[in-house]
N, C-alpha and C positions, 0 to 999 in steps of 0.2 A: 504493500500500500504506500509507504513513503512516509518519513515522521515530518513534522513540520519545528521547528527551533522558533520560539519567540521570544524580542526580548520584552522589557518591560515598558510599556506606555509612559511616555517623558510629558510633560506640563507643556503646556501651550506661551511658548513666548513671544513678546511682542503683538500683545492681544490687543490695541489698538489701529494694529495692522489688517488690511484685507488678506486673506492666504493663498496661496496656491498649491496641494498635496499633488505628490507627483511618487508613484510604485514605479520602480525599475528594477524589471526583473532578469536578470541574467543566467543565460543557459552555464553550466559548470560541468557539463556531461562529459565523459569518457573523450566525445570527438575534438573538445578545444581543448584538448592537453597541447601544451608548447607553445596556448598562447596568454598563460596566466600573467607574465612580468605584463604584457601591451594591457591586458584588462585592469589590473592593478592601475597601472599610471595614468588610463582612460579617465578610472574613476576617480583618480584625485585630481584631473585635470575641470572634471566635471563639478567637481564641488569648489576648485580656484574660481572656475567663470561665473558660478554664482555669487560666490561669497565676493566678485569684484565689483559688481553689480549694482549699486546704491541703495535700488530699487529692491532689486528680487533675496539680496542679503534677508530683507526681512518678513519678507514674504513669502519665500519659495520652501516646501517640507518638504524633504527629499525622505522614502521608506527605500531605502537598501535591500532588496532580496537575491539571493544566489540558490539555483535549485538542479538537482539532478534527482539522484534516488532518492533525497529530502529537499525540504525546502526550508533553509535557512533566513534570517530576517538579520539580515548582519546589522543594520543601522535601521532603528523605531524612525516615526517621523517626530522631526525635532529641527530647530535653527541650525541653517545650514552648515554652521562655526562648529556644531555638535554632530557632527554627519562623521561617522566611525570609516577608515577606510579597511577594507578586512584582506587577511591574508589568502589569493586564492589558489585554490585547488580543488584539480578538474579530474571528475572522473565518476562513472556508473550511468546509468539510464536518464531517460528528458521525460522527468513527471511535468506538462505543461498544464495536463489540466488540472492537479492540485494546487501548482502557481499560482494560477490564474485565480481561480475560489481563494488562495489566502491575499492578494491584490484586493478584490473588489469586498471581503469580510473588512479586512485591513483600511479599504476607502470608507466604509459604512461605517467605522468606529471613530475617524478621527474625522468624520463630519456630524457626529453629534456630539463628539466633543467642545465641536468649534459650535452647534447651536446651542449646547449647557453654557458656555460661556462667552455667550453673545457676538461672537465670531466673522465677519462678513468674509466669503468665502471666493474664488476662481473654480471653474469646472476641472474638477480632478482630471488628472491626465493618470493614463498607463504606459509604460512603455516597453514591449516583451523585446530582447536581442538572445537569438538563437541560430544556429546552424543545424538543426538535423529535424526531426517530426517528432510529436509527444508518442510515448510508449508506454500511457497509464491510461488507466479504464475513464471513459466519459461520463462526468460526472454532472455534467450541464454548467458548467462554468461556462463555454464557449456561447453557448446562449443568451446566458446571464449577462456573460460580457457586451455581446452585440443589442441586448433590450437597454443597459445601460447604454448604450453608445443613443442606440433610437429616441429616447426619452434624454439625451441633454446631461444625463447626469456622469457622464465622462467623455475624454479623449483616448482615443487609442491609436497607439502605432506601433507594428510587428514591423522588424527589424532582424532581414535575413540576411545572415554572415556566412559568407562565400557561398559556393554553389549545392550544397547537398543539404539545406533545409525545402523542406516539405511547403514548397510555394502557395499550393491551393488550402492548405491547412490555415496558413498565415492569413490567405487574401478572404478566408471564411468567418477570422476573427471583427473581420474590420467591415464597417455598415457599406463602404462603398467598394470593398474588397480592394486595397490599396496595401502594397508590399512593398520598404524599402529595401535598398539590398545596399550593404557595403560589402569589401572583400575584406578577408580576414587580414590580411596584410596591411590593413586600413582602417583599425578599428577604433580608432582616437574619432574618428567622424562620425562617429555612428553618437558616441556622448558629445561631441563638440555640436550636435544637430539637436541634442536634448535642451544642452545649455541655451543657446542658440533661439529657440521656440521657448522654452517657460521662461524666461527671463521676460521677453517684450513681454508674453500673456500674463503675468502678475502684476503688469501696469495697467492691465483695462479693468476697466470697472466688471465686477459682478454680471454675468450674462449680456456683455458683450461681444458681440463677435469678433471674432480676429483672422490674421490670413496668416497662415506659417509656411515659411518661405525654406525650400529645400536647398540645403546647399550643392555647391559640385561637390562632386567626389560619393554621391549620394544618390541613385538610381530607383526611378519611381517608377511601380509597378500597380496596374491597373488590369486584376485580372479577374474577369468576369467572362468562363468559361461558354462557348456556344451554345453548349447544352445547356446550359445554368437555367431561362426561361422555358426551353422545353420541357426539362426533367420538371418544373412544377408546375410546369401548366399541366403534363399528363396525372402530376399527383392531385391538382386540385379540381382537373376535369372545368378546365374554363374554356367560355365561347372564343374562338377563333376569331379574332378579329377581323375581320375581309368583308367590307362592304360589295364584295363583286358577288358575293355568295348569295346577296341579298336578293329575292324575287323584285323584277322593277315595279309591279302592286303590291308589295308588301307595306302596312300601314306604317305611317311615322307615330310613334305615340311621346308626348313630351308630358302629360299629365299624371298623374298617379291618380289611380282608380281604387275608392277606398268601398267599394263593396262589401270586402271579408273583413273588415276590422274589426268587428266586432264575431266572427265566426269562429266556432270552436275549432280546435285541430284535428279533431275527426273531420269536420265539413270541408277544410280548405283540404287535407288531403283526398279524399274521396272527390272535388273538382281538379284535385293535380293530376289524378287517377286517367280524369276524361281530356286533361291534354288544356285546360283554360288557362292563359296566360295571368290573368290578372289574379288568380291563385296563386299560381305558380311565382308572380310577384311577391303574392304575400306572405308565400312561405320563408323564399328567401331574407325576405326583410326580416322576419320572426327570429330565423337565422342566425340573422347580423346581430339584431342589439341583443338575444336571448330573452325573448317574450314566448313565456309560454314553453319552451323548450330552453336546452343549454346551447350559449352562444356557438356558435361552431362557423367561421368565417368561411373556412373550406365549403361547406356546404352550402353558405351562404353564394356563394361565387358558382357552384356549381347552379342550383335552382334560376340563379339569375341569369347564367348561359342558355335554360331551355326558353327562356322567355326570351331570348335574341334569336333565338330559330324561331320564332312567330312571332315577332314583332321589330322594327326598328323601334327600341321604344331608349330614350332617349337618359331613362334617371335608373333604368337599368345598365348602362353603359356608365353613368355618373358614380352610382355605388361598387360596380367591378372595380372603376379604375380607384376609388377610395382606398378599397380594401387592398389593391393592389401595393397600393403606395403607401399607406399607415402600419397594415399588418405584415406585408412581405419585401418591401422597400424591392421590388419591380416592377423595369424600365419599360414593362408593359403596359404599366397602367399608362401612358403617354398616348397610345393606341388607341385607349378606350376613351380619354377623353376629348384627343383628335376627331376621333367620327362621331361621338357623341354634339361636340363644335358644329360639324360641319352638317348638322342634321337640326341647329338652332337652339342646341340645350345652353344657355347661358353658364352657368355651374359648371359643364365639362369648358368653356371656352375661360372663365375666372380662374379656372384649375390650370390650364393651359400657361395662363399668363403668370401665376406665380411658379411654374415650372422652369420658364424663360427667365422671368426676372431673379431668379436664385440658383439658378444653375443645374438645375436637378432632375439627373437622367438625361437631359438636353444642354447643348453647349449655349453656355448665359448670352442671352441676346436683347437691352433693353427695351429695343424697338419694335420688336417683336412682340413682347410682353404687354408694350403699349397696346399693342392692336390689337391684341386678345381681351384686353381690357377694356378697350373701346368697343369691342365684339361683342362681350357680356352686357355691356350696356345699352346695347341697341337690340340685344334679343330679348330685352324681356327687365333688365337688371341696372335700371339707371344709377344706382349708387356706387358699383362697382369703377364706375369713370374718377372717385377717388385714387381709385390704386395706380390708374393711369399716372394722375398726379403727383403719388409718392415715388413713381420711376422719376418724373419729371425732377423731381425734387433731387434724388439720388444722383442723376443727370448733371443738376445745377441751371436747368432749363426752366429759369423760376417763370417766364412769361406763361408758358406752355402749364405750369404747375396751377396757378392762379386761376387761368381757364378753365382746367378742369377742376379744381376746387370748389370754382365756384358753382360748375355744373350742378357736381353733386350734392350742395346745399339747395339749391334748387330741384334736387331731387330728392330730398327729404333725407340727404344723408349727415348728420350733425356731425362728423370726423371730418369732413369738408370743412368745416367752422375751426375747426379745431387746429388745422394744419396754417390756416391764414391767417388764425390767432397765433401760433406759432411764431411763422415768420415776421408778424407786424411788431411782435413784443423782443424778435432776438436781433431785427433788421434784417433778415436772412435775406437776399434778392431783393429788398423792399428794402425804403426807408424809414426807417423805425418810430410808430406812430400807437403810442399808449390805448390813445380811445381807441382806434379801431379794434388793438388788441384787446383791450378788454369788450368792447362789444362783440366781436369774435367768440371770446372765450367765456360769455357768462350765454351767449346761445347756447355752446356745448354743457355747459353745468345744467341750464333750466332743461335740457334733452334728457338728463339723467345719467350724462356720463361724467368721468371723475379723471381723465385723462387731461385738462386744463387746470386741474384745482391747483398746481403749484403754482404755474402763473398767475394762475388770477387772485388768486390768494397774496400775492406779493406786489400785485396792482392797488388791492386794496388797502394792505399794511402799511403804505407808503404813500395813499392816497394818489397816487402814478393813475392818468387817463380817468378817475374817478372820484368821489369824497371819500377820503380816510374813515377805515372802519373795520378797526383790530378785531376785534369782535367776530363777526363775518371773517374776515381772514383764519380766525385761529380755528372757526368750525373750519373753514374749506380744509385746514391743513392735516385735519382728521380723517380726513376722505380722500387716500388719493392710494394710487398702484402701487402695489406691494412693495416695487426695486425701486420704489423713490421716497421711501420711508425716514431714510436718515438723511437727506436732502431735507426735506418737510421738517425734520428737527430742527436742522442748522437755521433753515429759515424762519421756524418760530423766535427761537433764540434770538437774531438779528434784528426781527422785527420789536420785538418787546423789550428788547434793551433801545434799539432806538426812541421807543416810548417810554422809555425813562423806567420800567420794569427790569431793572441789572439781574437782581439777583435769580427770578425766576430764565429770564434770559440765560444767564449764563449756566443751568442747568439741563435748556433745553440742546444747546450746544453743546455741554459733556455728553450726554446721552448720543448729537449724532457724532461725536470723535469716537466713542465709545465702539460704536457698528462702524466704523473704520473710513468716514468720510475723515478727508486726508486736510479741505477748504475747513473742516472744524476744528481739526486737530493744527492746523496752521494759524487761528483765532486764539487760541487758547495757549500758543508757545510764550505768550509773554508772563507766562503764570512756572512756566519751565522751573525756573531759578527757586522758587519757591518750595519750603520744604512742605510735605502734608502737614505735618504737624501746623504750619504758622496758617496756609490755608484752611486747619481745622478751626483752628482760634478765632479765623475772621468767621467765620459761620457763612460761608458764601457759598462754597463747593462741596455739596456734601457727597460725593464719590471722594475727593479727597478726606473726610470725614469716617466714611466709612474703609478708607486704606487705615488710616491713621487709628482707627479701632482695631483691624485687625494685629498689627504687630502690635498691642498693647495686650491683647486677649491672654496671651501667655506669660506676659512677665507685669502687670499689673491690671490684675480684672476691676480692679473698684474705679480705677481711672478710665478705660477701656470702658463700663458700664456709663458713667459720667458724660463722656462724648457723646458715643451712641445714644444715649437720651435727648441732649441737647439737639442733637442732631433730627429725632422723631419729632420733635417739639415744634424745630424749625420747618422742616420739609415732613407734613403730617401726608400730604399725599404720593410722597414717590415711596413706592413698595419695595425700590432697592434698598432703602435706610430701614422701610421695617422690618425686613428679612432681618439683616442683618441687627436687625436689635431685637428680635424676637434670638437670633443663637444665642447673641451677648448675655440675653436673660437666662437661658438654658444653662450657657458653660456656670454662669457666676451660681446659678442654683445648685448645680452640681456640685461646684468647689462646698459650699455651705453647707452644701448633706453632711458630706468624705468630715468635714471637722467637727457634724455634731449639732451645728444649729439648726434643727430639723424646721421651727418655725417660718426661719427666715426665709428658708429654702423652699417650702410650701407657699408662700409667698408671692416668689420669684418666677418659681417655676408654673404658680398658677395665672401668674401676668404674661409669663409663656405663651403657655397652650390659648389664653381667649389672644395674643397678636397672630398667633399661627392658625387659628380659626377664621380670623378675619382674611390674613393671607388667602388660605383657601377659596373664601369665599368671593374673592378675585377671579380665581380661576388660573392661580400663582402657583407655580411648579416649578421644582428644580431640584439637585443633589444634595445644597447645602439647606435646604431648607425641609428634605424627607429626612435629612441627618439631623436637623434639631430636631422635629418632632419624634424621632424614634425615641432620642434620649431624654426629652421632655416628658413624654409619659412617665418612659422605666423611674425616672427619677423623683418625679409627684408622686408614684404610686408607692416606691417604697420611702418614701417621705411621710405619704399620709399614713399608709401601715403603721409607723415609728409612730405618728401623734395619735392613732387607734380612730383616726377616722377612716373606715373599712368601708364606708359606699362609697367614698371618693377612690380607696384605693383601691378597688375594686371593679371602677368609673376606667381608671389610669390603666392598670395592670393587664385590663381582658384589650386593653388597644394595643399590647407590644407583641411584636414577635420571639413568642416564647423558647421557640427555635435556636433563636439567636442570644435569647435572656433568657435560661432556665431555671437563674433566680428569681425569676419575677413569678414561678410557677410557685415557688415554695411559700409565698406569701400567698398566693389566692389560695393552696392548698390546706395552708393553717388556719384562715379563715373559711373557709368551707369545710373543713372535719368541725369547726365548732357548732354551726347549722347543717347538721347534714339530711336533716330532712328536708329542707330548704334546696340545700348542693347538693344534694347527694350525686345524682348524675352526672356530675360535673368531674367528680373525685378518679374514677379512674381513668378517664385520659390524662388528668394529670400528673398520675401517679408512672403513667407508663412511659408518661414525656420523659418526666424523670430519671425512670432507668434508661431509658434510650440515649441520653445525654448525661448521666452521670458520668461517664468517663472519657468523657471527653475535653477538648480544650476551651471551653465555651464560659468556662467559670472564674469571673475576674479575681476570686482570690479562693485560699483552702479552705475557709475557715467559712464559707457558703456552705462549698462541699458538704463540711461537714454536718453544719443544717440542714443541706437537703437528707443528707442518712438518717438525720433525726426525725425528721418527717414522713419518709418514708417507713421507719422501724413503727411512730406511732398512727399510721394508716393500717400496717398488715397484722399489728401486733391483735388489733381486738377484731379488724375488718370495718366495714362498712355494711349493715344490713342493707340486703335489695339491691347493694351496688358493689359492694367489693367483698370479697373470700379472704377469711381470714387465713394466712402462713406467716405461722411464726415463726422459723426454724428461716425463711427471707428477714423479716423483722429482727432476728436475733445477731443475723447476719452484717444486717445494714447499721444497728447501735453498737457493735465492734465496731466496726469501721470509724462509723462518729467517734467511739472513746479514743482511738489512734488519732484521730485529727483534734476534738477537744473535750479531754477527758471530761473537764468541771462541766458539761452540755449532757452527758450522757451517765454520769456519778450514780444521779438520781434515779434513770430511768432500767439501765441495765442491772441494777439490783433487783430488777422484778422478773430477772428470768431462771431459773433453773435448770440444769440439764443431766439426765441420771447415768449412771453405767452404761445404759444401751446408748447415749446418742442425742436421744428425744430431747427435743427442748417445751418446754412449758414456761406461762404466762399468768402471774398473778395481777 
């Protein structure tokens, strides 16, 4: 099978930063013996060009993996300056598809790390360098990989070294089947092409697109075998594209005929039976989204092909070519939406033109794209003459863009408004004219779209084209697309310190440095020089408030508690200061148990639990905030045990994971043997917790231990009518043990046993 070697997960530094995780996996198999010293120096050449990088120094997390008959993880993802270079040696079999599944487990871990700690991220890249074909069982990683590729949530690039890797293997990993190839003799390029591409990509913003540029010495392979569409066409049984096939009376149909929609699947099949197309339609569609039956696209594609053998029908050609291109990313579906075009389907002609305009399947042609888009819009689809626009735009053919923008506002498309709002508010091809801009851009708001609210939100903060009106500004800025979230911060911030609101301002600013806007974190350099501490004092920044709590937590909590108060006092609405003063109250209740002041402690830790209720009922989640609550129960509960209030501790105690606390059992267990008519039910589960975890490591100190043996010994010693059997001879068992841990605990209680010549133990 292959072992996998991991090291340990490293802290995320430079969290202010946006990231870029980047898995390089390296084949180390038997076939690259002799070329370990050139892999070696590749790979520290590779982490020189990042680390030289201004940029990508702080950005770029490189995971180190080397795999043959294992997969090793030589270097975690961690700051580039931390990137281990490993000693190699090459030799045994190419496990690629365990590689691959510890890449993409390995990308799923440290991008919820980077959302646990609020992290703005770059699309992870992969990058496999191999010379030979994998020789381990398939285990669906290669799938895996290529649905991540489909969905945006990675890069990939197979990297074939000299001539004896397994090309079509390679060109199957990757969504457009793209192979580079260096020669072994050459291998410094193959990481000088890594460096090379993450470096600029950790400068773009968060799902932006970028173009990575192949160096020489780097040979790009596009192989996408002849067979590759036959062999699925005859797997998924699809219509033949060929308009000459077509009878020259055969009806056009462009409508969808919703007769069966409401028809059981017995009735549409029993009319598929007799050959009716408009069934036949709607099985397929049933098909596609899984109504009524399980999705099944294959099949969907199949039902859709007999209704092209009776019909030209128009959104049956529009749904092949879908499924073609979502579910199977083939260059077939091109075909379907071609004669679907040229039969009037506006949707196959829309489809066409983002096909042109982006490159895909078809060589990018923006003129083209134009006129499919102008196509759309004359068959049927006026609003579509937008997208026209956005080519124009792309172009830089701002006259050309304007015209059709304005079409399609005139065709009731409010993204038309949007786009001239745009350009009037940035000057783009225009001269830069506020009212318009904002009359542009409060059309698209009152339409119901949220794609202007920054601008216009910033027309009105500034009273720019408008009357000043913060107010309205600060809703719009609540309301806007997801990737423009930490933008909308910075701009609250600006806005409200310009109105003379600093202090709230300058936390609306932390928050967006914080998600890694770089214009926020460039605001806030004049605070640089400034220690937390002196920033704590002013009461202005409370992220620097809640630093300045942390390193106090461990070496002075009454000061540390002191802050963090201040701090809630001051900013009662940001839930980052009450997390973090909800643990402060935890840790400091804690300390006060361990010394004895049980009151105090009860206190503390019950000013805890209702801030960590409140939290919750936020809809507030996080690591450090499930870690105080764990230990804000365990610690109330046996706080309130200690002062004999047993429905609070009782309240506390059934909330922790006893699993984890099996102390925590030995107090409900003492209080329920004293009601056991009450508990009784309750008592042996967790009597049997108890053995199940007695000897284990889970017990913070011995001297528990040996309470729980005393607990134990008086559960089995008498039993529990109706719910527990009494064994004594376990019982007599378990208060030894207590006397070896503490005798004066057990003095009293092991004098009540007896045990004669034979063995027998007895219980007075």
């Amino acid at each position: 099978m292959g072992n996998i070697t991991e090291r340990p997960r490293l802290p995320i530094e430079n969290l202010g930063e946006q990231h870029l995780p980047c898995v390089i996996l390296v084949d180390t198999s038997y076939s690259m013996r002799g070329y370990e010293k050139q892999l070696t120096e590749a790979i520290q050449n590779l982490k020189n060009a990042i680390e030289s990088d201004d940029t990508a120094r702080g950005r770029v997390e490189v995971c180190l993996v080397t795999y043959d008959d294992d997969v090793r993880e030589e270097s975690p993802f961690s700051a580039i300056s931390k990137m281990r270079i490993p000693t190699i040696s090459c030799g045994g079999l190419t496990r690629t598809h365990l590689a691959i599944k510890f890449a993409l487990d390995r990308l799923a871990e440290r991008k919820q790390d980077y959302i646990n700690h609020h992290v703005m991220y770059n699309q992870p890249w992969i990058c496999l360098l191999t010379d030979g074909e994998s020789n381990d069982a398939d285990n669906g990683a290669f799938e895996e990989l290529l649905e991540a590729q489909r969905t945006a949530k990675c890069v990939f690039f197979g990297i074939e070294i000299g001539d004896q890797a397994n090309e079509k293997e390679l060109a199957g990993m990757h969504k457009n089947g793209m192979v580079l190839k260096v020669e072994k003799d050459n291998l410094s390029s193959a990481f000088e092409f890594i460096s090379q591409s993450v470096n600029p990509a950790s400068a773009h913003a968060p799902g932006e697109k970028i173009k990575v540029e192949i160096p020489d010495g780097i040979e790009v392979k596009q192989i996408k075998p002849e067979s590759e569409s036959q062999e699925k066409n005859g797997k998924l049984k699809i219509f033949a594209v060929d308009r000459n096939s077509w009878p020259q009376d055969m009806p056009v149909i462009k409508e969808y005929d919703d007769r069966y929609d409401h028809a059981s699947w017995d009735e549409v099949n029993l009319k598929c039976a007799e050959g009716d197309p408009c069934a036949l339609y709607e099985k397929a569609s049933r098909y596609k989204i899984g109504e009524g039956v399980e999705a099944d696209k294959a099949q969907a594609l199949y039902y859709y092909g007999l209704v092209l053998q009776k019909q030209k029908n128009t959104r049956a050609l529009y749904n092949c070519g879908r499924i073609l291109d979502e579910d199977y990313h083939s260059d077939y579906c091109a075909k379907y939406f071609q004669l679907g075009s040229e039969l009037g389907d506006y949707d196959c002609s829309y489809e066409l033109g983002n096909l042109y305009r982006y490159g895909e399947y078809v060589e990018s042609d923006p003129e083209t794209a134009i006129q499919y888009f102008l196509l759309s819009s004359e068959q049927g689809e006026p609003r579509n003459i937008v997208s026209a626009g956005e080519v124009c735009l792309d172009l830089q053919d701002y006259q050309r863009a304007i015209h059709f923008f304005t079409l399609g506002i005139q065709s009731g498309e409010p993204s038309g408004a949007y786009y001239l709002g745009r350009m009037y508010y940035s000057g783009t091809g225009v001269t830069r004219d506020d009212e318009k801009a904002f009359a542009y851009l409060k059309q698209v708001n009152e339409e119901g779209l949220n794609d202007g609210n920054l601008m216009l939100a910033t027309l009105y903060g500034y009273g720019w084209g408008t009357t000043k009106d913060v107010g309205t500004a600060m809703n719009l800025l609540s309301d806007v697309p997801d990737d423009k979230v930490s933008v909308a911060y910075l701009t609250k911030g600006q806005i409200l310190i310009s109105d003379g609101n600093e202090q709230e301002g300058r936390m609306w600013i932390q928050k967006s440095a914080q998600m890694g806007n770089d214009d926020a974190q460039r605001l806030l350099s004049e605070c640089a020089e400034k220690t937390d501490e002196e920033l704590a004092n002013e009461g202005t920044d409370p992220y620097a408030m809640i630093r300045y709590t942390a390193g106090l937590v461990g070496n002075d909590i009454y000061k540390a508690l002191e802050v963090i108060t201040r701090a809630n006092q001051l900013f009662p609405d940001n839930l980052d200061v009450k997390e973090y003063y909800a643990y402060t109250l935890g840790v400091f209740g804690h300390i006060v148990y361990d010394i004895g002041a049980i009151q105090k402690a009860l206190d503390q830790l019950t000013q805890c639990i209702s801030e960590i209720e409140f939290l919750r009922s936020q809809n507030r989640d996080s690591e450090l905030l499930d870690l105080t609550e764990d230990m804000a129960y365990y610690d109330c509960g046996r706080a309130a045990y200690e002062a004999k209030k047993y429905d609070l501790a009782l309240s506390m105690l059934s909330k922790v994971d006893q699993n984890m606390h099996p102390y925590a059992t030995v107090h409900l267990l003492a209080i329920h043997l004293d009601e056991p008519d009450h508990y009784g039910y309750k008592i042996p589960e967790e009597v049997q917790l108890l053995k199940n975890t007695i000897n284990s490591d889970k017990w913070d100190n011995v001297k528990e231990k040996g309470l729980a043996y005393y607990m134990l010994a008086g559960a089995y010693s008498r039993g529990v009518p109706n719910f527990l059997k009494a064994n004594v001879n376990y019982a007599y068992d378990c208060i030894k043990k207590c006397a070896e841990i503490n005798p004066e605990l057990a003095k009293s209680e092991i004098g009540r046993y007896s045990k004669n010549i034979f063995g027998s133990v007895t219980y007075k």
